[in-house]
C-alpha positions as CSV (number, residue, x, y, z in Angstrom):
1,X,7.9,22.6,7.0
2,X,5.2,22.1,9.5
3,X,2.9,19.0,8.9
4,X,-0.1,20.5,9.9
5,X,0.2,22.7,6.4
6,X,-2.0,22.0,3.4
7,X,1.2,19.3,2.0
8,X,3.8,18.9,4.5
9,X,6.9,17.2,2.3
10,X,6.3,19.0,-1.1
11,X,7.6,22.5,-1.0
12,X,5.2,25.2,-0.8
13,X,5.3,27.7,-3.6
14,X,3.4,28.4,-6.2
15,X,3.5,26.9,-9.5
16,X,4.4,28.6,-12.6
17,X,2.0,26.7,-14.9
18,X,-1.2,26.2,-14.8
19,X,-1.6,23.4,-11.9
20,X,-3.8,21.1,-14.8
21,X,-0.5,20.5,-16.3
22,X,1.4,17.4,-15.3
23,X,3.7,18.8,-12.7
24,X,5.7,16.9,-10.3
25,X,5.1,19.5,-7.4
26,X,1.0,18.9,-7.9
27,X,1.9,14.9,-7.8
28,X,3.8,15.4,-4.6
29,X,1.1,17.5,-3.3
30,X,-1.2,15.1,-3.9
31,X,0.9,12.1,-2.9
32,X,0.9,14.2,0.6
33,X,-3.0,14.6,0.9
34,X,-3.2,11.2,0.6
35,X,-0.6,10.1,3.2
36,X,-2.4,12.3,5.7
37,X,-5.7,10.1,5.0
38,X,-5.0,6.9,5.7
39,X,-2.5,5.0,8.7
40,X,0.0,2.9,7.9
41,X,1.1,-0.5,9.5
42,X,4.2,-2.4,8.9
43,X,4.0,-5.1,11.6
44,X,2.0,-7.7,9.2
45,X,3.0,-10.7,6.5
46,X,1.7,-9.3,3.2
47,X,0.8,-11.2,-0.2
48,X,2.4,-9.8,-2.9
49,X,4.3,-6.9,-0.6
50,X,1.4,-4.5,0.3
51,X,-2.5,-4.6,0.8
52,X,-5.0,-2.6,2.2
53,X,-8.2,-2.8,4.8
54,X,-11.8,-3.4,4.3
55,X,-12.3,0.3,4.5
56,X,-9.4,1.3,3.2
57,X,-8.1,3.5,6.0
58,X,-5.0,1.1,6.6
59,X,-2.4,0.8,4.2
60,X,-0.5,-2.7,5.1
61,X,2.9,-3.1,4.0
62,X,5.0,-6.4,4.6
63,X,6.8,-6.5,7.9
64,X,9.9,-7.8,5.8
65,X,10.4,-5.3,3.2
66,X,13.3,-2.7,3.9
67,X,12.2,0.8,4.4
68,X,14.4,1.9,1.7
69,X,17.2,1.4,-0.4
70,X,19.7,2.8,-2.4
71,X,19.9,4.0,-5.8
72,X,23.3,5.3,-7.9
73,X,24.2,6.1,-4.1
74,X,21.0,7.6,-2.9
75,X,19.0,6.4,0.2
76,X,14.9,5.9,-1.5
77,X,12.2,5.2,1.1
78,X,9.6,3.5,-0.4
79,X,6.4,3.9,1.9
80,X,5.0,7.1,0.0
81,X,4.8,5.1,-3.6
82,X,3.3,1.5,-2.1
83,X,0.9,3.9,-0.2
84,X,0.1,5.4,-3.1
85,X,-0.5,2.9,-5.0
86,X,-3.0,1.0,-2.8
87,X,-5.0,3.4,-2.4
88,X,-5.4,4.1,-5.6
89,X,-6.3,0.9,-6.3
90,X,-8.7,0.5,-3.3
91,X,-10.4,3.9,-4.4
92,X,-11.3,2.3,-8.0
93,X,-12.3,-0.9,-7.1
94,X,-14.5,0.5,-5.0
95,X,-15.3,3.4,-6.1
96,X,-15.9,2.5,-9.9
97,X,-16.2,-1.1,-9.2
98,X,-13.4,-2.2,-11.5
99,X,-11.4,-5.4,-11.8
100,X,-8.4,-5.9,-9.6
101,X,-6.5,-6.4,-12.5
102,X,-7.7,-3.0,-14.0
103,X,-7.3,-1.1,-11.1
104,X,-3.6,-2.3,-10.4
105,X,-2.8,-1.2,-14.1
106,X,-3.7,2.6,-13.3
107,X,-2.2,2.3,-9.5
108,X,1.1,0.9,-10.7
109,X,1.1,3.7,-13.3
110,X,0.6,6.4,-10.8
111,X,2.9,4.9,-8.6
112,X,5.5,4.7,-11.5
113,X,4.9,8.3,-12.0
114,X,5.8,9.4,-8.1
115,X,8.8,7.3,-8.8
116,X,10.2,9.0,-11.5
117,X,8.8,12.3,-10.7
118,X,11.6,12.1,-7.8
119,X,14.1,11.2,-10.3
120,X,14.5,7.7,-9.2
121,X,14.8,4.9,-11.6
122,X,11.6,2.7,-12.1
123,X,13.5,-0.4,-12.9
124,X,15.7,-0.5,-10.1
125,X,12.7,0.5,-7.6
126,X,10.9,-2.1,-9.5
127,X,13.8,-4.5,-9.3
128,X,13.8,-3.9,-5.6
129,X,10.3,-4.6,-4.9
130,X,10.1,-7.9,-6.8
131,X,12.8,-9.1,-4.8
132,X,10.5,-9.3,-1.5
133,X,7.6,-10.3,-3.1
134,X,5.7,-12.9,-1.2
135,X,3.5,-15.9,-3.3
136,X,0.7,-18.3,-2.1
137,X,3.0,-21.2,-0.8
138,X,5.3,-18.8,1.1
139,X,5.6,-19.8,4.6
140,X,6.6,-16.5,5.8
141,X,2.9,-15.2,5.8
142,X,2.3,-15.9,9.3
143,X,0.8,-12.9,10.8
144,X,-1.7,-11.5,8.5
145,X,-4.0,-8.7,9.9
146,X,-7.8,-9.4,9.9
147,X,-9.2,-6.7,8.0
148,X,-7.2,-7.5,4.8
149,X,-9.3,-6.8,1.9
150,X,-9.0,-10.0,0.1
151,X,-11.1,-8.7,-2.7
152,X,-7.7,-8.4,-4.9
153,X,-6.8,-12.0,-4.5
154,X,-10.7,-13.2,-4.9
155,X,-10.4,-11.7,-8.5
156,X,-7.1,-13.4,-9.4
157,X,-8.9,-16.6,-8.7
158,X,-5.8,-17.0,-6.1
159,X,-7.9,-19.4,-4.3
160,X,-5.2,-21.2,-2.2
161,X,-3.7,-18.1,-0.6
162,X,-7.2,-17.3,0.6
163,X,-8.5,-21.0,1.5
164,X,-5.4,-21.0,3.6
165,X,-5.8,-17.3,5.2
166,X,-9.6,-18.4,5.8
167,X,-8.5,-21.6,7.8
168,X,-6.0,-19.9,10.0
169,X,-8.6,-17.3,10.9
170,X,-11.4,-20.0,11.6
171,X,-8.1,-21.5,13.8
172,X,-7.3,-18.5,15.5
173,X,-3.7,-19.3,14.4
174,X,-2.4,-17.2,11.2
175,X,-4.6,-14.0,11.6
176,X,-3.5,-11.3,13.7
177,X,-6.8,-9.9,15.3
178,X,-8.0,-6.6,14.7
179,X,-8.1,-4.2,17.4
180,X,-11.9,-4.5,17.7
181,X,-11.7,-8.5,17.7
182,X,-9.1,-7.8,20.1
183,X,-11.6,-5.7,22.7
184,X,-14.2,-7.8,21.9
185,X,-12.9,-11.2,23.2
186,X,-11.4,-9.8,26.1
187,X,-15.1,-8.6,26.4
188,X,-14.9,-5.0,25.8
189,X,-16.9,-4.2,23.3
């Protein structure tokens, strides 16, 4: 299937019910429009495994967590879920202005949803992901990206992971300048 077409990975035929019904085609579909909206980077240290940009055209995922893994003997890649699920959560913080906490509820269930809709089990994708997630006093955040939206951890009152990714930035040492900064201190702005 091409992927200039109107959803490149779900199949393209028509649906036998009407498409308000839950249907795991219409969730792949829309899993796809998405995926063709925003960029994905996977060269960054991530708190808590994924995150996304000020404008929420980057979808970061940690540099350390596998692209995949295997489930009752079947290869899962996993990009297509996290992706979903930030943006889902960036689009209702600030979109509807909710709560972190709030918005994380409804992403995580969507993102549970793609996951089963491909018949793959949620506890041992969940199992997976917890095994890579990254806290506040983990030294292996060293390259952080610039443009993190650090709305999420300002609501969970997470105040030493961001004291610390502030410092490094004011340093110049733990954040990985953005393109822009980039052009802009070689003086090409």
């Amino acid at each position: 299937m091409p992927t200039t077409s109107c959803h490149p990975i779900a199949p393209h035929r028509k649906l036998r019910i009407p498409d308000w019904y839950v249907s795991t085609l219409m969730l792949e579909r829309t899993v796809d429009a998405i995926l063709r909206r925003v960029s994905l980077r996977r060269d960054y240290d991530i708190p808590y495994l994924a995150g996304y940009s000020q404008d929420g055209r980057t979808i970061y995922i940690d540099r350390h967590l596998p692209r995949s893994f295997t489930d009752k003997g079947r290869t899962v890649e996993i990009d297509r879920y996290l992706i979903l699920h930030e943006t889902v959560e960036k689009s209702l913080i600030d979109e509807l202005d909710l709560h972190y906490l709030h918005a994380h509820q409804i992403a995580t269930r969507a993102e549970e949803s793609a996951v089963r809709a491909d018949r793959i089990s949620w506890r041992a994708y969940d199992a997976f992901m917890q095994k890579y997630v990254k806290t506040v006093g983990d030294e292996r955040l060293s390259h952080v990206p610039a443009d993190l939206d650090l709305k999420p951890y300002r609501d969970e009152h997470d105040r030493d992971l961001i004291a610390r990714m502030k410092k490094a930035e004011a340093e110049g040492v733990l954040l990985a300048p953005s393109p822009r900064r980039r052009a802009a201190k070689a003086g090409k702005t």
